[in-house]
N, C-alpha and C positions, 0 to 999 in steps of 0.2 A: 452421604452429604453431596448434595447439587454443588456442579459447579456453575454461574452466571454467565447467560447468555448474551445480555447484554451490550450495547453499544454506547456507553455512556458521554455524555461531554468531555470529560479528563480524556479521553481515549482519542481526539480528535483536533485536528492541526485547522487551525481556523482561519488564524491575522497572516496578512501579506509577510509582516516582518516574518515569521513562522516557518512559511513557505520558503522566503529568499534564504532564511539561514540552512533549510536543507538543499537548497540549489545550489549556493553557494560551497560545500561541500567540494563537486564536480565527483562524488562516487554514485554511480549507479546499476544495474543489475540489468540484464532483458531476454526475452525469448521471443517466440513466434507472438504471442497474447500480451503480454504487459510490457512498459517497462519503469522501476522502478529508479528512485532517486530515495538518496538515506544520509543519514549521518546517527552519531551515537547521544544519548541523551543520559543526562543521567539521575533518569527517576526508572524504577523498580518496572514500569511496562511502557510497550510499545504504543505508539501512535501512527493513525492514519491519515493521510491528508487524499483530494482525489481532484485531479485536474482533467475535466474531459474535454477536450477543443470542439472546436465547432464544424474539425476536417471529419471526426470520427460520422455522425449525421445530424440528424434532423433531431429538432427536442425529445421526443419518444426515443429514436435509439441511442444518444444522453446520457438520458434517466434509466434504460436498461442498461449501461456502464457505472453507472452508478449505484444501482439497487444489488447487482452482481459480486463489485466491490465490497459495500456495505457488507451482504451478507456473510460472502469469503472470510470477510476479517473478522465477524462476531463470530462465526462458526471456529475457527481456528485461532481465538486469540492468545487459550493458554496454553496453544502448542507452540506457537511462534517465538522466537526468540527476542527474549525482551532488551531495554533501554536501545530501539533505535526509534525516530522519527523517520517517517519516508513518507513518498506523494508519490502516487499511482497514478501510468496514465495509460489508453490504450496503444498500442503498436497499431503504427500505420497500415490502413489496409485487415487487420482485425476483425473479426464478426463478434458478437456477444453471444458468450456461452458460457453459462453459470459453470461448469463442473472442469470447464478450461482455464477460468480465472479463478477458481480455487485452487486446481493444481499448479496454475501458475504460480500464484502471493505466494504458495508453502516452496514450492522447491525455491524463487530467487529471493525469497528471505531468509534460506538456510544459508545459502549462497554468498547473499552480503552482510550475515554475521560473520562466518568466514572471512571476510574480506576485511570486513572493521575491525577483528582480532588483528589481524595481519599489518593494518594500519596504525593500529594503537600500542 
């Protein structure tokens, strides 16, 4: 049995309101690559949201924070720990490298499950 690769709509943080309620929060996660912002949800899987500012570059290096993101989180979603919401964004000063932000999403989303147990 396959498991889906997929990145489907349910899986993704869209509306402003969305975003501010996991801002609002103030728990977040970070390392050298990312950093994340979360809170807990409570439907059966995780969601992604992705804020990439316009300090990180120019539209092309963006959308390689983007496509990187994306990928990371379709590739690892049903290893991820589920019911949290969080927004990705990069760490100042950052390069894009796919197999950095992959290792990143898994260890600080192990990290702020952890965190959210401890809070809840």
């Amino acid at each position: 049995m396959s498991v889906s690769q997929t990145f489907p709509q349910r899986l993704r943080l869209k509306s402003p309101s969305q975003f501010a309620e996991v801002y609002a929060t103030g728990l977040f996660e970070a390392d050298q690559v990312l950093v994340i912002n979360l809170r807990a949800n409570s439907l059966p899987e995780s969601r992604m949201g992705l804020s990439i500012p316009k300090v990180c570059g120019n539209a092309p290096i963006r959308n390689l924070w983007k496509r990187y993101c994306r990928e990371a989180f379709r590739q690892q979603q049903h290893e991820l720990p589920k019911g949290i919401d969080f927004v990705i964004r990069p760490r100042k000063g950052a390069k894009p490298d796919s197999e950095a932000v992959a290792h990143s999403l898994h260890k600080l989303l192990q990290r702020a499950a952890s965190k959210l147990d401890r809070t809840s």
